[in-house]
Structures are given as C-alpha cells and as structure tokens.
N, C-alpha and C positions, 0 to 999 in steps of 0.2 A: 803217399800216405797222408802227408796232409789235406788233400782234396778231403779225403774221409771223415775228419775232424767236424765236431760240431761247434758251430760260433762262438761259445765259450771254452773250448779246449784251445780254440787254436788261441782266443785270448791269452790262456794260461802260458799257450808253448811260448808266444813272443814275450810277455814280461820276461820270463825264465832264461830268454835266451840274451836277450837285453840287461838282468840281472848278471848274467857269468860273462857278459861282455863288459860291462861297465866295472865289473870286480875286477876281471884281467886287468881292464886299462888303469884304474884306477892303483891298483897293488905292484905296477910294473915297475922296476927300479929307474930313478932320473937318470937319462942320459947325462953325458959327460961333455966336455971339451964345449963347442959352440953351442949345442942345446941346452946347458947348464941353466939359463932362466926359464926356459919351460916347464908347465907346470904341469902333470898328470891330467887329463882330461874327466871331469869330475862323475859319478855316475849319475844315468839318469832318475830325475825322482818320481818315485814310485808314483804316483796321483795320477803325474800328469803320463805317463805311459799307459796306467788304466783309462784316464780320459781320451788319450789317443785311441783303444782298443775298440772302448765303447761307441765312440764318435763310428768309425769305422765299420761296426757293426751294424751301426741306425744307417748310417750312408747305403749300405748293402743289402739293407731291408732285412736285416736279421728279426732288427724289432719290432712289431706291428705296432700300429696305431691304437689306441682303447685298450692293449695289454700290456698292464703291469711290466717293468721290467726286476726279472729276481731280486728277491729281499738283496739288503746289504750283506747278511748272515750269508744268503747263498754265493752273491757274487766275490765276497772274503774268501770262502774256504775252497770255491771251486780255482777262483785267480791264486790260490796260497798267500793271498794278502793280508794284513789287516783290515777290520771293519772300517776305521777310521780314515786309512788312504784308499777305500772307496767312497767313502761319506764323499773326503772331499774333492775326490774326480767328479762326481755326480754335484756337488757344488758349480763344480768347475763348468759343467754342460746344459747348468740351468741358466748360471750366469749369459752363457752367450745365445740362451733363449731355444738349446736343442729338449732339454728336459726340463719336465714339471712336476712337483712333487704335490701329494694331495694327502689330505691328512686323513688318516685313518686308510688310505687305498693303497698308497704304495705308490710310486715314482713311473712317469709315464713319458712317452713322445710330445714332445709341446707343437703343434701347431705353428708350420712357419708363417711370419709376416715382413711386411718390407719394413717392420719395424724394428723385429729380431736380424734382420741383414743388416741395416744401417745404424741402428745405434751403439752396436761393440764401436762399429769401427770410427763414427762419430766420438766419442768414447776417449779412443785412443786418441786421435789425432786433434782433439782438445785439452787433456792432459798432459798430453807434451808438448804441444803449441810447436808445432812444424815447422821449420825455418821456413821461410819466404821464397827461397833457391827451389826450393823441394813443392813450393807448392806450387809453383811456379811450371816447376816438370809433371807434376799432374793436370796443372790446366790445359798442358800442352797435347798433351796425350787424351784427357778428357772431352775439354770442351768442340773443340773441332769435330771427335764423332757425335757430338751431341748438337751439332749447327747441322749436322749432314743427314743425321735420323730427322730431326726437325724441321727441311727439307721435304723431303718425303711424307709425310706423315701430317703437317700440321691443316690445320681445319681453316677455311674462312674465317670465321670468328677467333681461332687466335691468331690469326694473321692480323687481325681488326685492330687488338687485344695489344701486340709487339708493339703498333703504329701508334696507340694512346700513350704507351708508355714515352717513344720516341720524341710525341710532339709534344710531350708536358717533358723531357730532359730538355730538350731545342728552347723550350717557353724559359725555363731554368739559365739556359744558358747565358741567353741574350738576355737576362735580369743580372747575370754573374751570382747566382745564387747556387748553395748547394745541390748534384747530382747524385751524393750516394747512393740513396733511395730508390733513380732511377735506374740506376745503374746496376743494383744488384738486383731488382724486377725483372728488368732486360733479360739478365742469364737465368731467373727463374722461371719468367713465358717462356726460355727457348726450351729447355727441363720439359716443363708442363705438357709444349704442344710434340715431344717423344709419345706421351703416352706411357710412358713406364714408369711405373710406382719408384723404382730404385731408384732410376736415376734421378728424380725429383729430390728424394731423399739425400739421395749423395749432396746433388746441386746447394741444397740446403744447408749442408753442411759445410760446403766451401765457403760460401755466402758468409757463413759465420766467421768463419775463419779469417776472411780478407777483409774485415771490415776494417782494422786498421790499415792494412799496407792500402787500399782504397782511399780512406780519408789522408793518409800521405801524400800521396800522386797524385791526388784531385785538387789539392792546394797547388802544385805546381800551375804557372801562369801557364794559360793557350791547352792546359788538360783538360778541361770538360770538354772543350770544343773536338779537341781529337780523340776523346771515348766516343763522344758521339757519331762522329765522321766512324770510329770504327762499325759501332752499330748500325750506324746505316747503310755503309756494305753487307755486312749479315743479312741483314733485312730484308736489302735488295735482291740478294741469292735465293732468300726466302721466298720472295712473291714470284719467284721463277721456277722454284721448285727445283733451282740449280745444288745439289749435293755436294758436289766436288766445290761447287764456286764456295758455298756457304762455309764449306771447312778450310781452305785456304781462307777467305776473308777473317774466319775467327782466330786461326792460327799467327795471322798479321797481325791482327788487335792484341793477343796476346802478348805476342814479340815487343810491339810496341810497349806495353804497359811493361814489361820487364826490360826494356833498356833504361825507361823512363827511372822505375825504381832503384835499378843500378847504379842511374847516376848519382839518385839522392843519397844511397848510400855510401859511394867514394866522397861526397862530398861532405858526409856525414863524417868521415873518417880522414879526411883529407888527404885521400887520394886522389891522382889522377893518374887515367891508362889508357894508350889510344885504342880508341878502335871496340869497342865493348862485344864481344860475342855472344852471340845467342846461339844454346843447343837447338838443334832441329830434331822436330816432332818424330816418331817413329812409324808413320802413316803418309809423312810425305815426303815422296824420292825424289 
C-alpha cells in the first residue's frame, strides 16, 4: 500500500508515525531500580522531521527543477502540521543551500554547487574548532587519498607548480625562516592537481583550520626541515605517478606531524608517556 502513496502522503504517513512514536516514548512511565536516572527519550521535533521528509523527497526527484514546490498553506494542511514548522523546515533546507525561496514565486530547488557542499560543513567545523586528535584522524583518512588521486591525475604543469612551491620552502629553510605559507600551498597544489571542485574545497578548509597547530610544530627546532623531507617524498611518488607510494608517503608525513604535536602537547601539560601511538589509517592494511 505504500508503494501507492503519493510523495506527500507518504510524507504525512511518517511524521504521524514518528508523532505516535515519540508520544509513546515520550509518556512512558520511568523505569525503576538501575534505570532510575534515565530520562524518557524526548520527541522528535516537528521542523526538522518535515525537513527530513522534504529533503528526501528532492533526493528522490519528487521535486522537479523550475517548479515551485506547494505553498506552505498546502504543505501544512496536507503534512497536518502547522504553517510555521514548515516555514522553518524550508528555512532549514535553504540554509544548507537545498532550497531557494523567490519572492513573489514561491520556494524552489536551488541549484547545487561545490559551494553549497562545502561551506555547511566548513561552517560547522569552524564553529566548533575540532580538537586537533580529530583532525588529525581526518587527515589520516583524507589526505593520503588525496596524494593518490593526485598521483594519477596531476598535469606537467602542476607537477612544475608542487616543485616551485618545494624549492622556495628549501629557499625558507636554509634561511631558518618561516614555512607556513609553504606548507599549506603544498597540500593545496596536491587538492588542485585532483581536479575536483570539492576536494579543493574541503582542502581549504583544513588549511584554515591547521593554521595554528602548524605555526606550533613549525616552531619546533629541525621541523621545517622534516615537513619538507615529508613533502619531498609525496613529490617524488608524484613525478612517478606512483599512487600507492604517494599515499603511504603522505600518511608518514602525517604521522610524523601528529607525534611531533603530541609531544608538544604532554609537554605542554607535563606529561610524559613512553612510546606515543599513532592510530592507523583505514586505507592502509
């Protein structure tokens, strides 16, 4: 019976089912004895389970492009919602750049870009400033496939492109003068020569992100010399079009920069632990 259902009914069926589910749990009496601090499981709120429905719907192609999607009046009385907690589910899915509202026309499909991809998430992981540990496990995971697409893919000219950047950090070096600069260039030629809009994006956004635990670790004494040593293995996997080399090389470099930081930090706290572990990547067995 539900195959039958039109994309708005079936919306309606799951709020409602979601509604008498979240009531049940919600009105159930506290357990006793060792569940006694548990608290009733809260229901879910209305908006964002229309914004789920609607989301779902565009994903499915319910909605077409250039039409309208139903007044708020309709999408309220058809979902048995209010007008208001559809207003702001449709708030909610312009925010993350799925809908566009146009005045006088009526609220439409927005046109994705790798702008509307990356900047939620950009977004978030700027407003809550990521621990260090965590970003740490995204470069692990990130950047290695991103040495290995770059690999494959990258042109003569940014191969040219990496080697500028390379010998003006080397120029840096041997002066003992600062490498940030070079340093976050470095992982964004490797972005670049992917070819993909997003992962630039993203890359960009790490960038932002690491600029301080970067200006940390690069104060350490003999650390520009061994960013650069790491980059010059990437490099070299590069000009071989080695894939697997380039992503093991980057997943060293990374390692290294996270013992490097680990340490600063015990030492920051005044601790000491032998032996510092590094998680390993989920791409190399």
């Amino acid at each position: 019976m539900t195959g039958s259902l039109s994309p708005l009914k079936r919306a309606v069926k799951n709020i409602k089912d979601v509604r008498r589910v979240g009531a049940a749990r919600y009105d159930a009496p506290q357990p006793a004895g060792d569940f006694a601090g548990l608290e009733p499981i809260k229901r879910t709120r209305i908006p964002d389970e229309i914004a789920n429905r609607l989301r779902a719907l565009i994903v499915d192609g319910s909605f077409k492009k250039e039409e309208a999607l139903p007044s708020e009046r309709a999408l309220a009385k058809h979902m048995h919602v209010s007008r208001s907690s559809v207003r702001d589910a449709i708030r909610r899915l312009e925010v993350i750049g799925l809908l566009e509202t146009r005045h006088g026309q009526g609220t439409f499909l927005h046109e994705l870009s790798v702008d509307n991809v990356v900047t939620p998430m950009a977004s978030v992981l700027t407003f809550n400033r990521a621990r260090q540990e965590d970003l740490m496990d995204v470069r692990r995971v990130f950047e290695p496939a991103v040495a290995r697409m770059a690999a494959t893919r990258a042109t003569d000219e940014e191969l040219d492109a990496i080697d500028r950047i390379l010998d003006e950090q080397r120029r840096k070096v041997r002066a003992s003068e600062p490498t940030i600069g070079e340093d976050s260039a470095f992982h964004a030629a490797l972005a670049q020569a992917t070819h993909n809009p997003v992962i630039v994006g993203i890359m960009e956004t790490l960038n932002d992100l690491l600029i301080e635990s970067r200006q940390r670790s690069l104060e350490r004494r003999g650390r520009s010399l061994q960013s650069l040593r790491g980059h010059e293995s990437v490099a070299a996997a590069l000009r071989r079009h080695d894939a697997e080399g380039a992503a093991v090389a980057m997943h060293d470099h990374i390692d290294q920069i996270s013992r490097l930081l680990g340490q600063d930090l015990e030492q920051r706290k005044g601790v000491r632990r032998p032996g510092l572990q590094t998680r390993r990547a989920p791409w190399r067995v």
